[in-house]
Every structure is written in structure tokens, then in C-alpha cells.
C-alpha positions as CSV (number, residue, x, y, z in Angstrom):
1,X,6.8,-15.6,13.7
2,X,6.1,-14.6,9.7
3,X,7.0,-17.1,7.7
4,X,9.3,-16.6,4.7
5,X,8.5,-16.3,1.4
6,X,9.6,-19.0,-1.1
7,X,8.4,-19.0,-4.5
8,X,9.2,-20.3,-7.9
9,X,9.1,-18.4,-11.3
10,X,4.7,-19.5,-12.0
11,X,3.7,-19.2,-8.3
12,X,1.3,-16.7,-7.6
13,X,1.2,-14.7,-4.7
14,X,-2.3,-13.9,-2.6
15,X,-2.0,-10.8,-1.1
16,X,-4.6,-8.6,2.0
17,X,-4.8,-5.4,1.0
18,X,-5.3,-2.8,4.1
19,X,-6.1,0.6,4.9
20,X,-7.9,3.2,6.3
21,X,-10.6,1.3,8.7
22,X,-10.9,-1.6,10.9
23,X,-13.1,-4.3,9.7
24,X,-15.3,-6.6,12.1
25,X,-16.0,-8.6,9.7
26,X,-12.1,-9.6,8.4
27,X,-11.2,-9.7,12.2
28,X,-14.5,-12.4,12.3
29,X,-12.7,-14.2,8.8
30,X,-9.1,-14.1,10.5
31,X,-10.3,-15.7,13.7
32,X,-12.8,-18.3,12.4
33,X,-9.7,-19.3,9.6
34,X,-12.3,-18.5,6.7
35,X,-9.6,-16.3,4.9
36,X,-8.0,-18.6,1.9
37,X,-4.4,-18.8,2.8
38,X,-2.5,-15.4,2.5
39,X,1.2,-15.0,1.5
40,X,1.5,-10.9,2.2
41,X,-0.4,-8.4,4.1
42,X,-0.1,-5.0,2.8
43,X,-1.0,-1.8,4.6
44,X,-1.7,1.5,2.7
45,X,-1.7,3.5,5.9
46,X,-4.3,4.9,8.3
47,X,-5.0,1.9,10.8
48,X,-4.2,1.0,14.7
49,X,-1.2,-0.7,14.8
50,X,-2.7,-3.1,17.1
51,X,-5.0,-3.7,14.4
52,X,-2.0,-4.9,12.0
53,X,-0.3,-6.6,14.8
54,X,-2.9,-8.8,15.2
55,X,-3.4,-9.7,11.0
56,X,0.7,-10.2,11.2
57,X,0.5,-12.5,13.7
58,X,-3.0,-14.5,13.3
59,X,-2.2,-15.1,9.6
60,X,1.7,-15.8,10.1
61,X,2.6,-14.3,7.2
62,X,4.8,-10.8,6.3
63,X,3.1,-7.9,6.6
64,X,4.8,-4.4,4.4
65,X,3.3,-1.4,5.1
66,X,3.4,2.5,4.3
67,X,2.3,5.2,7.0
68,X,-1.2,7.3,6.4
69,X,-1.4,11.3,7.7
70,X,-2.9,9.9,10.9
71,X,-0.1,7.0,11.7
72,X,1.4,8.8,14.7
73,X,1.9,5.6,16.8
74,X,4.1,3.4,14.5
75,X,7.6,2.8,16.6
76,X,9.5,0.0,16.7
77,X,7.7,-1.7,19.3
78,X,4.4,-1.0,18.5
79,X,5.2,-2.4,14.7
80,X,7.4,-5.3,15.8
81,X,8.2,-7.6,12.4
82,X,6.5,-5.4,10.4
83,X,8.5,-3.9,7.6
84,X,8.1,-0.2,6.6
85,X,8.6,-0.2,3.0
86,X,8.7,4.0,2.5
87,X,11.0,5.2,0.3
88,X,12.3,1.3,-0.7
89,X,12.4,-1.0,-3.1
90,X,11.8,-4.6,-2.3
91,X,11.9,-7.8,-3.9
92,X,9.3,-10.6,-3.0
93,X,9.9,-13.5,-5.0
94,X,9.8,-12.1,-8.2
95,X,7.3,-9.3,-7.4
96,X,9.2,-5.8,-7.1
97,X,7.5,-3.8,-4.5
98,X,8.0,0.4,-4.2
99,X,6.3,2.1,-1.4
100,X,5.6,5.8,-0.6
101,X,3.9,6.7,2.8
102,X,1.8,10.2,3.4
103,X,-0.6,12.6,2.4
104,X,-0.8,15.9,0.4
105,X,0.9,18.7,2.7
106,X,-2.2,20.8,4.9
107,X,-1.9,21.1,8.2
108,X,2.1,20.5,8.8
109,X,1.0,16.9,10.4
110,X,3.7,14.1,10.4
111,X,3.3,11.9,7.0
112,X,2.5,15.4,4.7
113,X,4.6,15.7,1.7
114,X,3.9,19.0,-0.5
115,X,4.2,17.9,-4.5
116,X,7.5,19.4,-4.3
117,X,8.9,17.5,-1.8
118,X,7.4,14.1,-3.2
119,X,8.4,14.5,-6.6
120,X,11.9,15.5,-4.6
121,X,11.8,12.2,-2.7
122,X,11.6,10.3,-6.5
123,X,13.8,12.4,-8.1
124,X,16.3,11.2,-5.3
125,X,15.4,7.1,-5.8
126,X,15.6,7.7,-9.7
127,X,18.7,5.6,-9.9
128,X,17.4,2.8,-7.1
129,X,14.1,2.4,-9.9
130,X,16.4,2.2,-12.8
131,X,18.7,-0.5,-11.5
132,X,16.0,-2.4,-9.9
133,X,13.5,-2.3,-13.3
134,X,11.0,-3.4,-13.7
135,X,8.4,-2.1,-10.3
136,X,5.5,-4.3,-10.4
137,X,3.7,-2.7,-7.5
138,X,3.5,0.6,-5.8
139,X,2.0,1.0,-2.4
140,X,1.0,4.4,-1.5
141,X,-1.5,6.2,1.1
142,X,-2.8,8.9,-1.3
143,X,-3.7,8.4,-4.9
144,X,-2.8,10.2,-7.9
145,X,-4.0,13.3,-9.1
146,X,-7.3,12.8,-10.6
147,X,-7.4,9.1,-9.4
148,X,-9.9,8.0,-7.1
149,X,-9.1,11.5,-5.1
150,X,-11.2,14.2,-3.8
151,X,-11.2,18.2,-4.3
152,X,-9.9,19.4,-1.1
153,X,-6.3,19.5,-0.4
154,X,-6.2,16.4,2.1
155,X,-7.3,14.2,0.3
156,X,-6.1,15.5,-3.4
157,X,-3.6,13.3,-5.1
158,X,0.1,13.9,-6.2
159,X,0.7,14.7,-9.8
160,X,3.9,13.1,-9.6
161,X,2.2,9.8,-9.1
162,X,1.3,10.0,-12.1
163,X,4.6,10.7,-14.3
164,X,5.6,7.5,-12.1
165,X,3.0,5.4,-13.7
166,X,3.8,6.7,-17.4
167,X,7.6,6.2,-16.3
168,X,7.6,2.8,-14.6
169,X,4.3,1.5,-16.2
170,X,3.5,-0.4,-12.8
171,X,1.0,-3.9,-13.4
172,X,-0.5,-2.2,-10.0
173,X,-0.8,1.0,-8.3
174,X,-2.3,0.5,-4.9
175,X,-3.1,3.2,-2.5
176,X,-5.4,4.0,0.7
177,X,-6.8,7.3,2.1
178,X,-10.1,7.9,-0.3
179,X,-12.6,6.8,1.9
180,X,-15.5,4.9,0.2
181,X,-18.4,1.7,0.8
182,X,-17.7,-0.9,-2.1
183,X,-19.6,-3.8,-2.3
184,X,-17.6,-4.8,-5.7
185,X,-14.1,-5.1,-6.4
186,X,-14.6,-3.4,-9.9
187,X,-15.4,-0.7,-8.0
188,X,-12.0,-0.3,-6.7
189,X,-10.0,0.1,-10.1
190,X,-9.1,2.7,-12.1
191,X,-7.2,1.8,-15.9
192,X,-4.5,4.3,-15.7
193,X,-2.8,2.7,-19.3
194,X,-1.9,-0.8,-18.5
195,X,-1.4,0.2,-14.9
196,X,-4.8,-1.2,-12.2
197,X,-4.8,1.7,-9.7
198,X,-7.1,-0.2,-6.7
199,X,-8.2,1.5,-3.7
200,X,-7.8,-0.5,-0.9
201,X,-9.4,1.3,1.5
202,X,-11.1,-1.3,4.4
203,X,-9.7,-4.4,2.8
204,X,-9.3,-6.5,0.0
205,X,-7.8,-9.7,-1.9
206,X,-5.7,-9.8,-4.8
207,X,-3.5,-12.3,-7.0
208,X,-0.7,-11.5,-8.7
């Protein structure tokens, strides 16, 4: 059972950052309780659900998470306590949380979105992120245009993303689906203004 989350106004949060590939080496962390305490796991998509299952439970704490272009085996069962925050707002503590699932549209696959339809799916929340002002965090699976994404259509990055950053001006933008090897966690941020944009593909740790 995930235990809740209590915090004052100064405490600060330790959250696991997920996506995109399964990692011996956290799995080795996890079991041998090496991991410093963590208060929220948060999945950007792409990863076995047994894989998250078993961080939920091991690490008894909350676990949020957004589905990738390949998450085709996410029901109710399989994800059991785990919270699908697409489409949402939540409030954790003081931390407000936004989350947005998918991919750029290209093949018709479950979890595509074209731009349209994305910037559609905002337009439609616009007055949820004006009543619940200010979003501290948004968790997506792709990245913004120009952001940490790639050239071809898969893996290319919503526009729209960006007018969200200049709208909300997020303290993070967090997202999965860029695949790359980083050995430091500089190398995961971007400076888009004041907002970090972190790519939290395999896994990392953050404070906030």
C-alpha cells in the first residue's frame, strides 16, 4: 500500500523520474534499499507495467504516470494504485502537477495526438489551468518542438508545448520518449526561460 503524502509549506519533495527503458541497475538500487527515500514516482511513458508495479510497490510510495506511443498494456489491473494523470491536474502538497500522455501522430497507434488535436486537448483544459494557477510541473511523453526532439515525425515535439511553457511558465517540464545515454544530469536539461525541461528517459532523481 502507497503511503500518503503529508507535507508542510518548506518540505521538499524527492521524486523518481521514469521512462522509456528498464534499468538493472535501479531495479539492483530498489532491492538492495540504496535509493535515498523517495516520496513520488513519476512515469513519462514507454515502460512494462510490471516494471512500474514493482517501483510502486518496493518503494511504498505513489507512483503518477502518463502513457508513451508503445503503452498498450496499461488497464486497470495491470496498473493497480497507479494514478493516470493525462489530461489532469493534481495537487501534491503544494506541488501542482499537469500531465499529457502520447506521441506526435504517425502511424494511427493508440497514444498519437496530431498538433491539432493536442493543442485541442489544452484549449479544452484552458479554464482547469486558470483556476488551478500556478502548474509547477508538467509530465509529458514527447517534448516540445525543438526540445531535446529528433527530425522525424515520431519522435518530433509538439509546438503547443511550447505556448504552454510561455503561458504557464512551469518551474519544470519533464518528458520521456528522446532516447539517449547520459552519464550527467546536466545533460538532461534544457533552459526553456525560467522553465528546466529534463529528459527523463531511463531514470532519474530530483528535488523540488
Amino acid at each position: 500500500m502507497a503511503r500518503p503524502i503529508a507535507l508542510g509549506t518548506t518540505h521538499r519533495l524527492r521524486l523518481l523520474l521514469v521512462s522509456d527503458f528498464t534499468e538493472q541497475a535501479l531495479i539492483q538500487d530498489i532491492e538492495n534499499r540504496t535509493l535515498p527515500p523517495i516520496d513520488l514516482t513519476i512515469s513519462c511513458g514507454d515502460l512494462p507495467p510490471e516494471y512500474l508495479m514493482f517501483i510502486r510497490n518496493r518503494l511504498e510510495a505513489p507512483l503518477y504516470f502518463v502513457k508513451g506511443n508503445h503503452d498498450i498494456r496499461y488497464t486497470p489491473e495491470a496498473m493497480q494504485g497507479c494514478r493516470d494523470i493525462h489530461g489532469k491536474v493534481l495537487t501534491v502538497g503544494n506541488l501542482r502537477i499537469l500531465g499529457l500522455a502520447g506521441s506526435m501522430w504517425y502511424n494511427g497507434g493508440p497514444n498519437q495526438y496530431t498538433e491539432a488535436a493536442m493543442k485541442k486537448l489544452l484549449f479544452r483544459m484552458g479554464f482547469t489551468l486558470w483556476r488551478k494557477k500556478p502548474i509547477h510541473m508538467v509530465i509529458t511523453h514527447a517534448p516540445p518542438l525543438g526540445i531535446h526532439d529528433k527530425e522525424d515525425l515520431p519522435h518530433k515535439g509538439f509546438d503547443v508545448f511550447n505556448r504552454l511553457i510561455a503561458r504557464l511558465a512551469p518551474d519544470y517540464f519533464i518528458h520521456g520518449h528522446i532516447h539517449e545515454d547520459f552519464h550527467r544530469f546536466e545533460d538532461r536539461v534544457t533552459l526553456s526561460g525560467k522553465t528546466k525541461v529534463i529528459n527523463t528517459c531511463g531514470h532519474t532523481i530530483i528535488e523540488v
